[in-house]
NURO-765478 format. One record per residue: residue in one letter; x, y, z of N, C-alpha, C in turn. Coordinates in pm, 1 decimal, always signed. Layout:
NURO-765478
+------+----------+----------+----------+----------+----------+----------+----------+----------+----------+
! rose !      n_X !      n_Y !      n_Z !     ca_X !     ca_Y !     ca_Z !      c_X !      c_Y !      c_Z !
+------+----------+----------+----------+----------+----------+----------+----------+----------+----------+
!    a !        X !        Y !        Z !        X !        Y !        Z !        X !        Y !        Z !
...
+------+----------+----------+----------+----------+----------+----------+----------+----------+----------+
end
This chain:
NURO-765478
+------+----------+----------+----------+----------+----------+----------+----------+----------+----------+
! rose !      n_X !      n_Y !      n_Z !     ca_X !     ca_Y !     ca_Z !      c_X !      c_Y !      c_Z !
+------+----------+----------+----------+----------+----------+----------+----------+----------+----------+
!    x ! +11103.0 ! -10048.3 !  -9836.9 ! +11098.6 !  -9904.4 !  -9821.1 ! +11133.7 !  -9871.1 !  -9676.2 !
!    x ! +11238.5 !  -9773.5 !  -9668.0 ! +11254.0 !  -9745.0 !  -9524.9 ! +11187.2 !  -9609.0 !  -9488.2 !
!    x ! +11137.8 !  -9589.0 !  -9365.8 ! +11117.6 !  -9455.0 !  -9321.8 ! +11167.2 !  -9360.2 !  -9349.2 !
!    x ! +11107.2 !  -9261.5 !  -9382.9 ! +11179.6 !  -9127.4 !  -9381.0 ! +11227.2 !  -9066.2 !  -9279.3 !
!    x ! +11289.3 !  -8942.2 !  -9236.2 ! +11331.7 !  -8883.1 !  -9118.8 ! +11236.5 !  -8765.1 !  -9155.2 !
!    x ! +11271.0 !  -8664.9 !  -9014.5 ! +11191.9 !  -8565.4 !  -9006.4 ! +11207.1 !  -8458.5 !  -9124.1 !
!    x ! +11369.0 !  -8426.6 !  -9155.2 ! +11382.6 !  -8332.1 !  -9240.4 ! +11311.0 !  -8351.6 !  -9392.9 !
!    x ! +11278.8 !  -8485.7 !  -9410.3 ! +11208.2 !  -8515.7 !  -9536.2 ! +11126.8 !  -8421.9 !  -9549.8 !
!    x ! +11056.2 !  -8430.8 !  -9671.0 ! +10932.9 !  -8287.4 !  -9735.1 ! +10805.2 !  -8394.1 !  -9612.4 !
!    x ! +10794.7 !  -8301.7 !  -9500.7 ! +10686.2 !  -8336.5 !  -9400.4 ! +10560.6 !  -8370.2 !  -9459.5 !
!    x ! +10499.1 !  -8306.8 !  -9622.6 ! +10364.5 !  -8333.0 !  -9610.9 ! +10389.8 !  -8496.0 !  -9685.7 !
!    x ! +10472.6 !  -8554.4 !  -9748.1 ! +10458.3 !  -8695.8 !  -9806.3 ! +10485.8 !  -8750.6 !  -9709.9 !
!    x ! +10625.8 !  -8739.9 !  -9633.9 ! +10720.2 !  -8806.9 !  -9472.6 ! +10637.1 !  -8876.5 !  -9442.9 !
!    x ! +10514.3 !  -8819.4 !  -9338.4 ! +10442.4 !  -8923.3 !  -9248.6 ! +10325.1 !  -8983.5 !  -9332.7 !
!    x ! +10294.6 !  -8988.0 !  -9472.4 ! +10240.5 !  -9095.6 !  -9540.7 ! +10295.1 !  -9225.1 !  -9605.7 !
!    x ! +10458.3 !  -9113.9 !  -9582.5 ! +10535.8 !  -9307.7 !  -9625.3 ! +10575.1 !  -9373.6 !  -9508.4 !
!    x ! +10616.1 !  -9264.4 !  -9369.3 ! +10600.5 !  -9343.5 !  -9257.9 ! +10494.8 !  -9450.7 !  -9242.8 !
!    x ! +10367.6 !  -9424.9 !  -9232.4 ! +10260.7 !  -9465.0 !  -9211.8 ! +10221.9 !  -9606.1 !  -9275.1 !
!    x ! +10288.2 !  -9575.4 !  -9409.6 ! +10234.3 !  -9702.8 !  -9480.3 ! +10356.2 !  -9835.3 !  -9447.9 !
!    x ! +10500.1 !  -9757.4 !  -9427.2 ! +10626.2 !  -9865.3 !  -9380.2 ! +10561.5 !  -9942.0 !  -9252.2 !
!    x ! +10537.8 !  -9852.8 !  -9178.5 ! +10477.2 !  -9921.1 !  -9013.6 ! +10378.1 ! -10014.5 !  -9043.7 !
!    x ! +10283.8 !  -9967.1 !  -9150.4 ! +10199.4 ! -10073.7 !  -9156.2 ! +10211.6 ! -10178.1 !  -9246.0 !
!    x ! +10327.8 ! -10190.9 !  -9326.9 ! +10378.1 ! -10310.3 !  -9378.7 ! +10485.2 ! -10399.8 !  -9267.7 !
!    x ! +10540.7 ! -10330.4 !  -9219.6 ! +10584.6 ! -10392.3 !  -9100.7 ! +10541.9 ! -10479.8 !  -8984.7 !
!    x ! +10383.6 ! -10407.6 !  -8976.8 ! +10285.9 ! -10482.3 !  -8869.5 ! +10260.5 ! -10620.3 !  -8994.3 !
!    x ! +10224.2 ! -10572.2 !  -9075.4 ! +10153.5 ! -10762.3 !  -9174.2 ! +10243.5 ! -10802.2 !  -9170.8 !
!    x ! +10385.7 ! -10821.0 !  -9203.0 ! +10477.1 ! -10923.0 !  -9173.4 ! +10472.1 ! -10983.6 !  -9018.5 !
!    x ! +10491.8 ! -10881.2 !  -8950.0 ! +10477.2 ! -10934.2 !  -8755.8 ! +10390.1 ! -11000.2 !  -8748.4 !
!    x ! +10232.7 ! -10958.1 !  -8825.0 ! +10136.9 ! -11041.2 !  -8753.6 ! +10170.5 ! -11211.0 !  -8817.5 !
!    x ! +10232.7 ! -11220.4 !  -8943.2 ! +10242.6 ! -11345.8 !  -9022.0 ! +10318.9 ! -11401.5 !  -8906.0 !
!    x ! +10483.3 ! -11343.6 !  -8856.8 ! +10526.9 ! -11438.7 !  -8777.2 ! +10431.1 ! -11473.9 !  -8624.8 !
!    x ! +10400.4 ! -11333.2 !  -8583.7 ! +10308.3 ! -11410.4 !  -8473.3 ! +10228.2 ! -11537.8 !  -8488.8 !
!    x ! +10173.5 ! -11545.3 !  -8606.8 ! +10065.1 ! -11630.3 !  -8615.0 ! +10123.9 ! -11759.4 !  -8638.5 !
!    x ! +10259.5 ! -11770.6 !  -8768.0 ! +10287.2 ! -11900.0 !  -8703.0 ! +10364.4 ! -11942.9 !  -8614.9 !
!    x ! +10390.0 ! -11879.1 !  -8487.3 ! +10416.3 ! -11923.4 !  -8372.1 ! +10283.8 ! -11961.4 !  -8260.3 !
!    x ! +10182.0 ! -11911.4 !  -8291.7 ! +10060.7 ! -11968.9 !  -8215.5 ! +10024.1 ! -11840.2 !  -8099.0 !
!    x ! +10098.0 ! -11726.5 !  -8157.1 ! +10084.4 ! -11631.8 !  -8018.5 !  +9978.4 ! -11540.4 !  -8059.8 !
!    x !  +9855.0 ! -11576.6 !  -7985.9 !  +9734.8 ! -11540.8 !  -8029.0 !  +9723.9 ! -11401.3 !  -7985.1 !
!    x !  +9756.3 ! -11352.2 !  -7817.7 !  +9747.0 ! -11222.5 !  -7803.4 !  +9805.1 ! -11132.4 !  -7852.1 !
!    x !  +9927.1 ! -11177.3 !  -7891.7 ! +10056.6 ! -11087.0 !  -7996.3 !  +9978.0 ! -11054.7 !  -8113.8 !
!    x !  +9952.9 ! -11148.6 !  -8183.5 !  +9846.4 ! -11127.9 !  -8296.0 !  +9707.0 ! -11016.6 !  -8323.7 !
!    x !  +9637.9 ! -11027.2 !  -8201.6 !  +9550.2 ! -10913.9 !  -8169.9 !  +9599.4 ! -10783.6 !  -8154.6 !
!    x !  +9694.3 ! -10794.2 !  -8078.5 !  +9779.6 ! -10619.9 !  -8101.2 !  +9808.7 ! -10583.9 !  -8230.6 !
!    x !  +9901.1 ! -10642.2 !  -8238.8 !  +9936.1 ! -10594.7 !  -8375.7 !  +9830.0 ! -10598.4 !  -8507.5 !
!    x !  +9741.8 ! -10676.3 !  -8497.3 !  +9616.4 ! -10683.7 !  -8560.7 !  +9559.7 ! -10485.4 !  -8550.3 !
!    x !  +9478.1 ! -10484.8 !  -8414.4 !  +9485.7 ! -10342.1 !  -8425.3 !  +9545.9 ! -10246.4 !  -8430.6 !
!    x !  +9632.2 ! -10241.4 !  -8413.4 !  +9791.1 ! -10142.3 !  -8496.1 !  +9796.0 ! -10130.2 !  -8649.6 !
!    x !  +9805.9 ! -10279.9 !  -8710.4 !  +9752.0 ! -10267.9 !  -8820.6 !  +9633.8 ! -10201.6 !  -8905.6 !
!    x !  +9550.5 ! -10220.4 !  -8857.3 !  +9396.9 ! -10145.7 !  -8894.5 !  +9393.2 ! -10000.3 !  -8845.6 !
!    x !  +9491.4 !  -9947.3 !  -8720.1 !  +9480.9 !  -9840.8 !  -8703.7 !  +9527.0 !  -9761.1 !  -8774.2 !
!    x !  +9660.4 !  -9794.8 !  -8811.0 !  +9765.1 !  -9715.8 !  -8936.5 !  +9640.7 !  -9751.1 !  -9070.6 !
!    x !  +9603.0 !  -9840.4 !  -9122.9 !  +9506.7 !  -9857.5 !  -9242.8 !  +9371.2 !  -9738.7 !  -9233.4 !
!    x !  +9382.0 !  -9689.6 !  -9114.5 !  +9272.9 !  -9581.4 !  -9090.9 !  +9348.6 !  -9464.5 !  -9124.3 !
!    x !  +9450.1 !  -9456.0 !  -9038.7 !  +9532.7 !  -9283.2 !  -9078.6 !  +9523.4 !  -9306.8 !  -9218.5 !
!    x !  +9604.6 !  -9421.0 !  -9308.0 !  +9570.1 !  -9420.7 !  -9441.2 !  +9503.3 !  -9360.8 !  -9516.8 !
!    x !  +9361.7 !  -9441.1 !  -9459.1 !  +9261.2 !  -9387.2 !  -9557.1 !  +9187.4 !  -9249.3 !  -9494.9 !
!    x !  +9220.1 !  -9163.8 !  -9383.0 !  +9194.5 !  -9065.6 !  -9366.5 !  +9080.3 !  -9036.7 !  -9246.0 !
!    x !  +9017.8 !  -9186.3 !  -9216.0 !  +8957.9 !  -9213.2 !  -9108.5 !  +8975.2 !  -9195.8 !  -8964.6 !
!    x !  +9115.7 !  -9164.0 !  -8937.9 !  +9194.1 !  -9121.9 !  -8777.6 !  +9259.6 !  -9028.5 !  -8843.3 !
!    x !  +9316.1 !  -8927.5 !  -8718.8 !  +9430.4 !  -8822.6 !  -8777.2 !  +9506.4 !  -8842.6 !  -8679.3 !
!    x !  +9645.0 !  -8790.3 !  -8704.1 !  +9747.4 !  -8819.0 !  -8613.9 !  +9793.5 !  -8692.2 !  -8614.1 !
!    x !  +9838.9 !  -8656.4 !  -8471.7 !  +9950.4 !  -8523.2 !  -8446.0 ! +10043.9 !  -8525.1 !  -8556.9 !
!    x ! +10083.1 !  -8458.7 !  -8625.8 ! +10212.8 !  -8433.4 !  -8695.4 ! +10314.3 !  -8355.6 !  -8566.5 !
!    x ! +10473.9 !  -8420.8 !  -8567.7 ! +10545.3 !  -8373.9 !  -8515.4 ! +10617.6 !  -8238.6 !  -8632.5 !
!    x ! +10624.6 !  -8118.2 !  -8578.9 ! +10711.5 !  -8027.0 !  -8665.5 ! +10849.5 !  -8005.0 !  -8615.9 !
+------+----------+----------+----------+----------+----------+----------+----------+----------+----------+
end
């Protein structure tokens, strides 16, 4: 699934943004991890969980209009 752009219908846009970015981070963290790069891993670890929060409604994010 690729990102949407801005002109997309804004109220779905940044929920499929949201969920691409955060399928994007679980693949990164897989390669980080088997390369052994432990601090790489922690970032993107919380990046991951942060987008899994906008998700579930737990953080809110600015919407750009």
């Amino acid at each position: 699934m690729a990102p949407k752009t801005a002109q997309a219908d804004d109220g779905e846009a940044w929920r499929q943004n949201i969920a691409y970015i955060r399928q994007m981070l679980g693949e990164l963290r897989q390669v980080a991890q088997s390369e052994g790069a432990e601090m790489l891993c922690y970032f993107i670890e919380m990046a991951y969980m942060e987008a899994g929060d906008i998700q579930a409604g737990r953080r809110s994010i600015r919407h750009h209009q």
